[in-house]
N, C-alpha and C positions, 0 to 999 in steps of 0.2 A: 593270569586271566586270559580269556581266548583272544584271539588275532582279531584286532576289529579296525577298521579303516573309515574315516569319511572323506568325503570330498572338501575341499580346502574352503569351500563359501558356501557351506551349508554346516549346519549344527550335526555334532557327532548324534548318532541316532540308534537304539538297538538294533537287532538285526529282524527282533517281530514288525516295527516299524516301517521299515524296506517295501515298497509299494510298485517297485517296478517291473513292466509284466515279463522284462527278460533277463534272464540269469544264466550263468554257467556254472555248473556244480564239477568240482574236479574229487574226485575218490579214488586215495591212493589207500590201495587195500595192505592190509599188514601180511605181509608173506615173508616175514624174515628176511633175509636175504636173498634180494631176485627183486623183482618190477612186476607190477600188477595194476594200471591206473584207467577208469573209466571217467570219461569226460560226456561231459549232458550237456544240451542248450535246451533252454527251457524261456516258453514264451506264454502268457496267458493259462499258466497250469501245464500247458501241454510238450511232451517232452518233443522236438523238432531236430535232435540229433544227437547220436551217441556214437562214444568210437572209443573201444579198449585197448589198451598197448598195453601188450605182453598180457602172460596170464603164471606169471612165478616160478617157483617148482611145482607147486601144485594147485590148482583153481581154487582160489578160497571160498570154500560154502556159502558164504556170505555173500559174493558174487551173483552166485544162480541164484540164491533167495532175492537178492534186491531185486535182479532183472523180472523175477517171477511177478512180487509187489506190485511190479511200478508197468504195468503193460503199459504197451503203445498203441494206437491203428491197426485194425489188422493189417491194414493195407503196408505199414510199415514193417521193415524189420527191428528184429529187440535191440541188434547190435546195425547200424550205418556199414561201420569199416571195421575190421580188425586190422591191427597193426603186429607186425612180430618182430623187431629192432635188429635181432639178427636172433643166429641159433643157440647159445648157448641154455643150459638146460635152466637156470633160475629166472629166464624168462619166455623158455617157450613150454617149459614141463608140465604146466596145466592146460594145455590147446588139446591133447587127447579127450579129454574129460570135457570139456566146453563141448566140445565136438560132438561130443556123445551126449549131452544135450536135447533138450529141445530148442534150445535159444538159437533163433535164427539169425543170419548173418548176410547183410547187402553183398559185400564184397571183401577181401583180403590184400594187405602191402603187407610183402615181406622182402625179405633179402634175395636174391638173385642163384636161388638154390642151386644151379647148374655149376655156376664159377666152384663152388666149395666142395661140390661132390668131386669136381675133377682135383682139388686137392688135397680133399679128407685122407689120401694114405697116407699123407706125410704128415697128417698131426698127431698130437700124442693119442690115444687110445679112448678116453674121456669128449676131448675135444673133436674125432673123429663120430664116436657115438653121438654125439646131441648132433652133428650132420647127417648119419644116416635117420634116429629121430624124425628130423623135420622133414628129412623123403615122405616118411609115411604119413605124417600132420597133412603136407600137399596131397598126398595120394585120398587123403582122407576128404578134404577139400574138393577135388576134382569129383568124388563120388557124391558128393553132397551136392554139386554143380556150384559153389561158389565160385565168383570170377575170382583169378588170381592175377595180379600185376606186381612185377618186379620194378617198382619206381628209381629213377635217378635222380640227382641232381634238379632242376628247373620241373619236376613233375607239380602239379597244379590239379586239384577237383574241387569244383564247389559242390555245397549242401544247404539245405533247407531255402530254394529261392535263393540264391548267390551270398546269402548270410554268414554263411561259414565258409574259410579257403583250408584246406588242407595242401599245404607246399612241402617237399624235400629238401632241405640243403646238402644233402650227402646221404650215400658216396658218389663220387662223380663219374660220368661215364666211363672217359678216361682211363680211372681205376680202374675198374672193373673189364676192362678190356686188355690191359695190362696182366691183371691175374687170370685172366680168361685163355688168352692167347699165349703169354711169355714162354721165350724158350723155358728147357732144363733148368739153365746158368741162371737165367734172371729171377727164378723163382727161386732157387735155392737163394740167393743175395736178400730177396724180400724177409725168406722165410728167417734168416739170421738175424734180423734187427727186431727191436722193439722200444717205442711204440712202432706200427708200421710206414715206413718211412712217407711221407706228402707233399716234401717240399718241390721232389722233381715235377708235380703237377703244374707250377707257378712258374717253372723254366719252357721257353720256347723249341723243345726240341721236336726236331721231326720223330712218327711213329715209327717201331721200332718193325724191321722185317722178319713177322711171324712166319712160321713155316703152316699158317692158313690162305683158304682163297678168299678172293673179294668180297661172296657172299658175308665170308664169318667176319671178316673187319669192318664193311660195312654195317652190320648188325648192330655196333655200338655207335659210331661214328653219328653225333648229332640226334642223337634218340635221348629222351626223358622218362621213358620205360620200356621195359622187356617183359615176355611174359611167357610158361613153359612152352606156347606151341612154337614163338621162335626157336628153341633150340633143339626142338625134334627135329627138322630138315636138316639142321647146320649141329652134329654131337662136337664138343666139346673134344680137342686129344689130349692125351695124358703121358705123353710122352715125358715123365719127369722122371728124376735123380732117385734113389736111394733113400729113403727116409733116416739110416743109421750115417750115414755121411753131412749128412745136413745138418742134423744135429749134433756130430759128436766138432762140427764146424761151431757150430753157433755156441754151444759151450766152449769154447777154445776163447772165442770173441768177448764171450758175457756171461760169464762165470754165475751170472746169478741169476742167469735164465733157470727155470721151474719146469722140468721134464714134464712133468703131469700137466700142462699148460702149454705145450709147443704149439705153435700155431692159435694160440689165442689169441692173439694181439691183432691177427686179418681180419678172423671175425670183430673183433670189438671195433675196430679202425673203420673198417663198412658198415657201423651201425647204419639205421636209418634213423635222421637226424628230421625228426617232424615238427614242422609248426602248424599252429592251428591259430588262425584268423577269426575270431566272432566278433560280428556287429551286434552291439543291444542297441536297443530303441528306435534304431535307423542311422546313428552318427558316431555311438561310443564303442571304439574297439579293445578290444583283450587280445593279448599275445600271449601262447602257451608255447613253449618251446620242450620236447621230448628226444633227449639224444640217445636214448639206448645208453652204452656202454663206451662210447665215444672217449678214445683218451688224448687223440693226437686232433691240435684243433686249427693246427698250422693254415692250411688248405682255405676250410670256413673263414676262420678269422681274414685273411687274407683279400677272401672274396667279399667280406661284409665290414670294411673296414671302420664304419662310424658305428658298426655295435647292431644288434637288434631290437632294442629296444622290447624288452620283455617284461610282461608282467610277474606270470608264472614260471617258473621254471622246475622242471623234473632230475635232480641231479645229476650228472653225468658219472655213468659208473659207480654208482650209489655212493657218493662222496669218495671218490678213491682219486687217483694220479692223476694229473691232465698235463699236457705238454704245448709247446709254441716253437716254433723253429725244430719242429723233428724231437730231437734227444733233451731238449732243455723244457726241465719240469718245472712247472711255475703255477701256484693257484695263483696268489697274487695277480699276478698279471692277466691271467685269461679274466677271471672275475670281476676286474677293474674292466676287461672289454664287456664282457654279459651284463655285467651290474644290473642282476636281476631286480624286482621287487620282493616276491615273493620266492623260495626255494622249497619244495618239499622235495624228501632224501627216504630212502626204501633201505635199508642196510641193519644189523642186531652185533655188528664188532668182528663177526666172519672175514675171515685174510684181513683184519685191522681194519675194515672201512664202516663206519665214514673218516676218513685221516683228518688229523687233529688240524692238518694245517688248511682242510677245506672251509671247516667251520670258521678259523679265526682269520680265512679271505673274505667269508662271506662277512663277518662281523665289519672288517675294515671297510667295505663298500657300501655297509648299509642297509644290507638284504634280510629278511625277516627267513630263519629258518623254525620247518612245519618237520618234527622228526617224530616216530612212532614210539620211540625209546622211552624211558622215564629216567631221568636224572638221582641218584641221592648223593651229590654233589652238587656245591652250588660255586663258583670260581668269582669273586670279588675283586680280580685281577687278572692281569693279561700272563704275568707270572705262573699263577695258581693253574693255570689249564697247558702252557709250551714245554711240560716234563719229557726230559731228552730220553726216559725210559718208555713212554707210550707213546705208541704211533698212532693212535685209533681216539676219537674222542669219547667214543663210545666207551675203551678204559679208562680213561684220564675223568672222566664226571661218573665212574662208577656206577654205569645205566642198567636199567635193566628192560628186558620187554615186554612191553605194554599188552596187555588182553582185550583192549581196543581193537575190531575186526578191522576199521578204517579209519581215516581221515576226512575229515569232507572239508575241503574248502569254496566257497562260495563267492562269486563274482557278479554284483549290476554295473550299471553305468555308473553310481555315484559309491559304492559303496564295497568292501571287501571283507572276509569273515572266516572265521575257522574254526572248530569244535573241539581245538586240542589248544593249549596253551604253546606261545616258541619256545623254541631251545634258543633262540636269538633275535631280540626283540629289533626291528631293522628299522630305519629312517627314510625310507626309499621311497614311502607313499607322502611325506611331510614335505613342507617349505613352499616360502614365495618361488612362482613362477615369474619370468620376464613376463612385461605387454608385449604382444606380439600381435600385427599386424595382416593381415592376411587379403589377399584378393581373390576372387573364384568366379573362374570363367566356364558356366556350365555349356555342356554340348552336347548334343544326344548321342550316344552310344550306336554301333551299329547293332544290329537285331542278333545278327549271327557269334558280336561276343558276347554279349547278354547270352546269350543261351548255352553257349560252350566255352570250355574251358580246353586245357589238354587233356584232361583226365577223361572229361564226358567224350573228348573225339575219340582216345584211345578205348575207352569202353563200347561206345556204340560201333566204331570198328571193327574191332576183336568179334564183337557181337554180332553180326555183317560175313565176317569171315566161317564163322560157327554154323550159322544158317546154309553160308554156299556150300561149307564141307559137308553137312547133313543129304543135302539135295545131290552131291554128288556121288557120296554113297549110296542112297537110294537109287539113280541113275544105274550107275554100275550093276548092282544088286536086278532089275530091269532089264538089262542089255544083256546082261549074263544070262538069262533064261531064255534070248531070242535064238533063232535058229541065224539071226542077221546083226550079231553082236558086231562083226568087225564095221559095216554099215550104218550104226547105228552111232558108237563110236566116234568116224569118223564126220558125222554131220551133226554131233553133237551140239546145241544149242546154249547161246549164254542165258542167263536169268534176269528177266526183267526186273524193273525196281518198283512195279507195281503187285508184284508177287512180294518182296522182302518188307515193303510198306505194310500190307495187309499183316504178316508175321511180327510186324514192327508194334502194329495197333493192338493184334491180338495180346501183346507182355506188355502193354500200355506206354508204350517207348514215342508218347504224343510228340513230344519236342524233335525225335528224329523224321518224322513222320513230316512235323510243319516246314521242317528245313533241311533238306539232307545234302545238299549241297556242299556245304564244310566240311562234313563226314565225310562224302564220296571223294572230296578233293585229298584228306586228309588220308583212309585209305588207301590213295593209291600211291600218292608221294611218300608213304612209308612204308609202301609195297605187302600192307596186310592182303589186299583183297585186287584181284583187278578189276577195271570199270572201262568202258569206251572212255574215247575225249570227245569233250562238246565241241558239236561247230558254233561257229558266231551263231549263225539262225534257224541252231537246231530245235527240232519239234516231236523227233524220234522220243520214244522212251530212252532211256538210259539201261546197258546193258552190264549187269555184273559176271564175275567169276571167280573159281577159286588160282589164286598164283602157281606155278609150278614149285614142288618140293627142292632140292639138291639131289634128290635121289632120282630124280625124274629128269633130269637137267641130263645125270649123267648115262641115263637111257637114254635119251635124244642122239647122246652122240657116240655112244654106243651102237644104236640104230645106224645112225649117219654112215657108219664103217661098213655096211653089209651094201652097201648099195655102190656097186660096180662103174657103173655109168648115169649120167643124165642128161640126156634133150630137152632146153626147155626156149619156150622165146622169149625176146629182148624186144618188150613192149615198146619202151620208148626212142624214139627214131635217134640215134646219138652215132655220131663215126666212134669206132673203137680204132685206134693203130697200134701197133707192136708195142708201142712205149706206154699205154695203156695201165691204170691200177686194176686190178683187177676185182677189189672190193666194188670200184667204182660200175665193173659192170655187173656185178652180184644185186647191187642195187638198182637196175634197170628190168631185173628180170620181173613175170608174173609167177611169183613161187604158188600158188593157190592150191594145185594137186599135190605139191609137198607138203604144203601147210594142211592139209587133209588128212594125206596119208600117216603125217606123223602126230597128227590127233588123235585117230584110231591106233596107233599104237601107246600111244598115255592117258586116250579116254580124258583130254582136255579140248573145249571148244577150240576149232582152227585161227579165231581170233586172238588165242592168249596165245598159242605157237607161235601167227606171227610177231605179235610185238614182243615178248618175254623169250623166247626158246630161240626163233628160228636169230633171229640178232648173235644170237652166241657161238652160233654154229659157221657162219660167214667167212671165217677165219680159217675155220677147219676145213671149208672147203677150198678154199680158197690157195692152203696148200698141198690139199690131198689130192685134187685132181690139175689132167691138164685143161687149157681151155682152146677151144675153136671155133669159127663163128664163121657162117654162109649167108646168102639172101635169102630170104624167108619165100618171095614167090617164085626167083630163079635161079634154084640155087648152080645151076650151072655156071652163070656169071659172074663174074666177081665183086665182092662184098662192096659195096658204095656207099651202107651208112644209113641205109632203110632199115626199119625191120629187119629183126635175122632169129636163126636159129642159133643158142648156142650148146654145143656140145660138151660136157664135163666127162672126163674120160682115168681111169686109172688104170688100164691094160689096153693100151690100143694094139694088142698081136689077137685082142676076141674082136670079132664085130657081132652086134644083135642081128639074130635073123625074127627082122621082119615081117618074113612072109609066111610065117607060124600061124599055125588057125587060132591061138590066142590071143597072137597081137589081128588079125583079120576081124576077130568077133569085137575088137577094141576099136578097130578102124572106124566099124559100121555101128558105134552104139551110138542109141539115141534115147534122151530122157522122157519122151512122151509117152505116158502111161505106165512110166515107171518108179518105184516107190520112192528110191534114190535118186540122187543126181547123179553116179556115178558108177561104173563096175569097181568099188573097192576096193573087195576080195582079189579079184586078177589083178587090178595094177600093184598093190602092194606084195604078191608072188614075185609079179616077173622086176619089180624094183629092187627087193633084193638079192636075183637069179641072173637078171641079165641088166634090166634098162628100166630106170625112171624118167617115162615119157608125162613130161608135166603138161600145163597148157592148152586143158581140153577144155577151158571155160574158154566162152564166147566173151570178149570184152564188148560186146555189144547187145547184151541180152541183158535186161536187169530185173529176169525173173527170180524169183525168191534172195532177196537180197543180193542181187548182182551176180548169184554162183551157182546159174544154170549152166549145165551141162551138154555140149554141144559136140557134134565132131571136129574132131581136132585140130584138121588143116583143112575147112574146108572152103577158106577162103584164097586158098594157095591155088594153082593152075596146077595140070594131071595129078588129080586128088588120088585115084587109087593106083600112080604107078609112082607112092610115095619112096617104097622100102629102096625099091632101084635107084630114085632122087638123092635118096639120105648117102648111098653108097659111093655115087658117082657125083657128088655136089662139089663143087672147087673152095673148099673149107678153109679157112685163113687163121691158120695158128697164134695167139694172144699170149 
């Protein structure tokens, strides 16, 4: 008879009976072997959220039909979230077909596509194809304009009004930065074991010294998700082993490793391990937990050591091996941790799964297992089903499969339900509860977690970032048709946030709109997007932009290297002496026409140069030129600690001739009635031919946001018998 549950102080009841306006429908589609399951919250008739994991080998028909049936809002989409556990083909091998679809889709979690491309050569042949596959599922995705996020560990989004939480517990960043990064050697050791190994996550050891730079380390370091355009700036290297060495290795070690399946065990180890949180009524929650293909639970178990407390659970690796402590396989024991309520399992006896000894764990614990199969054995004994000849319980009860397209199991606050009969009738919904006591000290919430989660900051982020990359292409595309590109460039402007508000309202992004504060903080400390910093009593708009790439980073100092010489002044009055750091006087200087200059050369506002680019470069100069420093009004006199000039020099057998009709028309320029603040075009020639003369803004003019353009020295004494000054100054070497 079918799976029926009631609540322990109410009368068992049908399920037509059932009055409650919210429900959760879970539909584990029959796909043989492979994952296929759609989860509904349903409130007052109307469906409030849906979110499919996996889609099989092949989308079941049955799928597109229901979604077809059962529309939603237009304003909604058919699908919330798609989820994709990882790549293997029996659970991402119907996403071409959904794709191709009309069924629309909120958003996409999947696996961390970048990590596996960099080591699909060295899996088996099978296991490298369902990676290249899911290239194209993304690529498929991106043209669709789906958002994609590659979630970790602590990743977080609510749905429908905070009713629903969608959380990760794996894989951990950690991980994934380990296979991301790892030398050669390390990879090949990963790639020899199976399950794949987790327990060194739970040991305190320091990070291992990649042969990357800080950018790519930093990229995992403390992050909950990733997403493809992270890893456009920062590719992945591949500097790895021999694919035939690796494994004729790991055969040597484990003879009963399965060629045709090398490398299966990373993918399945980095499932994405999802749970889903629903409140009914406003107080009763359901726990769904969906681990993919998950076989090693070392790591989770670890981190969740009193259990998760689950209602439903989706089998792990459609009833196949699970492991604890790395190498030691145990259902028993993981399952006495999950000690699910409910268990539905997706599998038809393919590679022996569901294994005999998953079902007769679930039985000892009590968990009511939902299988698609049909039994024509029935086992009256514990005896009758632990036959040392069948591994599969799927042989041992002589099953067959069912033409049943799904399963639906149904969840309210008081009651539980299912349209299939079990394969294992469980005790897990039954028994006295203790009294239990409770006190509740309510508090108002602040406005800003109410509203956000990490998922929503990462989304309207990411979304943030999209908008500034659009506006700067467009920009570019603009300046490129000017006859005053280099000009134009260079005084390139950030984006107000009352331009990306307006873009915000237009995609109905209300909630970013009423508070973007979190976002923008959010943003920038995870270096999606950049933003000014507020002052205490600021009134200014808020100014955004896009971040520099790594490929742009490594212009900057590429650039850097052309440029011969520089004069610039040392705004603030400090004695320099010999023993001097000389970082210390980098950071006295007014860099602004560098900050300029080498904006027009990356077509980045001069505000993100200085805080993002010109920072990295300090170093470089720091040892690429000499330093020397005079008085700024005489320089014949000796330095005393005013104001000065200071000199950056890499060949001092050239000196700049000053008295060049180039640098004379540069003496005499002045911004009034002209379109720019600056000659550009010439200083950036003679900066990197001769001399980067910085220092032409007035620190006393705070026309057009402080970076009016003034002559150079004309607060110095004998203004035009500069060139002579510079040459005969009594320069004081640092």
């Amino acid at each position: 008879m079918p799976l029926k549950f009631s609540h322990p102080d109410k009368t068992e009841t049908s399920l037509t009976s059932v009055t409650s306006p919210d429900e959760v429908r879970v539909l584990s589609f029959n796909v043989g072997h492979g994952d296929c399951t759609l989860v509904e919250s349903v409130s007052d008739g109307s469906i409030l959220f849906r979110c499919l994991l996996d889609a099989g080998m092949k989308v079941p028909p049955e799928l597109i039909t229901y979604l077809e049936d059962t529309p939603r809002d237009r304003r909604e989409p058919d699908i919330d979230v798609l989820v994709l556990s990882h790549v293997d083909a029996d659970h991402q091998g119907g996403l071409p077909e959904l794709l191709a679809s009309k069924i629309s889709i909120g958003q996409y979690l999947g696996p961390c596509l970048p990590t596996f491309e960099r080591l699909k050569w060295l899996f088996a042949p099978r296991v490298s194809e369902a990676v290249t596959k899911a290239s194209k599922i993304e690529q498929t995705l991106k043209n669709r304009g789906i958002p994609i996020t590659y979630p970790l560990e602590g990743f977080k989004t609510r749905f429908a009004n905070g009713r629903i939480t969608l959380s990760i517990l794996s894989p951990a960043a950690k991980l994934m930065k380990r296979l991301s990064l790892a030398s050669a050697n390390d990879v090949a050791a990963i790639m020899r074991r199976r399950p794949l190994p987790l327990q060194w996550l739970l040991e305190a050891l320091d990070d291992q010294d990649d042969d990357q730079d800080e950018n790519m380390t930093d990229l995992f370091d403390g992050r909950v998700a990733l997403s493809p355009e992270d890893f456009e700036n920062y590719p992945l290297t591949r500097n790895l082993p021999q694919k035939d060495s690796v494994m004729q290795t790991a055969q040597a070690t484990q003879p009963e490793l399965e060629p045709d399946f090398f490398g299966n065990s990373i993918l399945n180890d980095t499932s994405l391990v999802v749970v889903l949180d629903i409140v009914l009524d406003g107080h009763h929650r359901k726990r769904l937990l969906f681990p993919g293909d998950q076989e090693n639970w070392t790591y989770i178990a670890a981190q969740h050591p009193a259990g998760l407390g689950i209602d439903v659970l989706k089998a792990p690796h459609h009833g196949g091996r699970v492991y604890l402590n790395d190498g030691c396989e145990s259902f028993h024991t993981l399952y006495a941790w999950l000690r699910p309520k409910t268990v539905m399992v997706s599998a038809n006896g393919r590679h022996n799964l569901p294994r005999a000894g998953f079902r007769e764990a679930l039985r000892a614990v009590g968990g009511a297992l939902l299988c698609p199969n049909i039994r024509t054995f029935e086992p009256l004994s514990a005896g009758a089903v632990l036959r040392p000849d069948e591994k599969s319980c799927f042989a041992a009860l002589g099953c067959t499969q069912s033409l049943k397209p799904f399963i639906t199991m149904k969840l309210s606050a008081t009651v539980e339900s299912a349209d299939t009969p079990t394969c294992v009738q469980g005790s897990g919904h039954s028994g006295l509860a203790p009294i239990v006591v409770l006190r509740q000290d309510v508090t108002v919430p602040s406005e800003g977690l109410l509203r956000y989660t990490y998922g929503e900051l990462e989304r309207h982020s990411r979304w943030i970032s999209k908008q500034l990359k659009q506006r700067r292409k467009a920009f570019l595309t603009r300046a490129g048709a000017s006859k005053h590109k280099h000009c134009l460039t260079a005084e390139q402007l950030t984006t107000p946030w009352s331009l990306i508000a307006t873009l915000a309202k237009a995609e109905g992004r209300h909630d970013l709109v009423a508070d973007p504060d979190p976002v923008l903080k959010f943003g920038r400390s995870h270096h999606t997007f950049w933003v000014d910093k507020p002052e205490r009593y600021q009134v200014a708009e808020r100014q955004l932009a896009c971040l520099p790439s790594g490929a742009e980073i490594k212009a900057a100092t590429r650039w850097l290297k052309t440029i011969p010489k520089m004069l610039l002044i040392v705004d603030t009055p400090k004695y320099f002496n010999l023993g001097v750091d000389r970082l210390s006087i980098l950071g006295s200087v007014d860099w602004r026409v560098f900050d300029h200059l080498l904006a027009a050369e990356l077509a980045l506002p001069y505000e993100v140069i200085a805080e993002e680019i010109r920072p990295k470069l300090l170093t470089l100069i720091e040892k690429r030129f000499s330093f020397k420093i005079c008085r700024f009004d005489y320089q014949y006199s000796r330095y005393d600690g005013s104001q000065a000039y200071l000199f950056l020099d890499t060949d001092p057998s050239t000196v700049p001739d000053l008295e060049s009709a180039q640098w004379k028309d540069i003496w005499s320029w002045h911004p009034y009635g002209k379109d720019f603040k600056a000659p550009w075009p010439e200083l950036a020639s003679l900066a990197q031919n001769e001399l980067m003369a910085g220092n032409f803004f007035s620190s006393y003019d705070q026309i057009n946001r402080g970076l009016f353009f003034s002559g150079p020295h004309e607060n110095s004494r004998d203004y035009y018998s500069f060139p002579e000054r510079f040459q005969a100054a009594q320069w004081m070497p640092l």
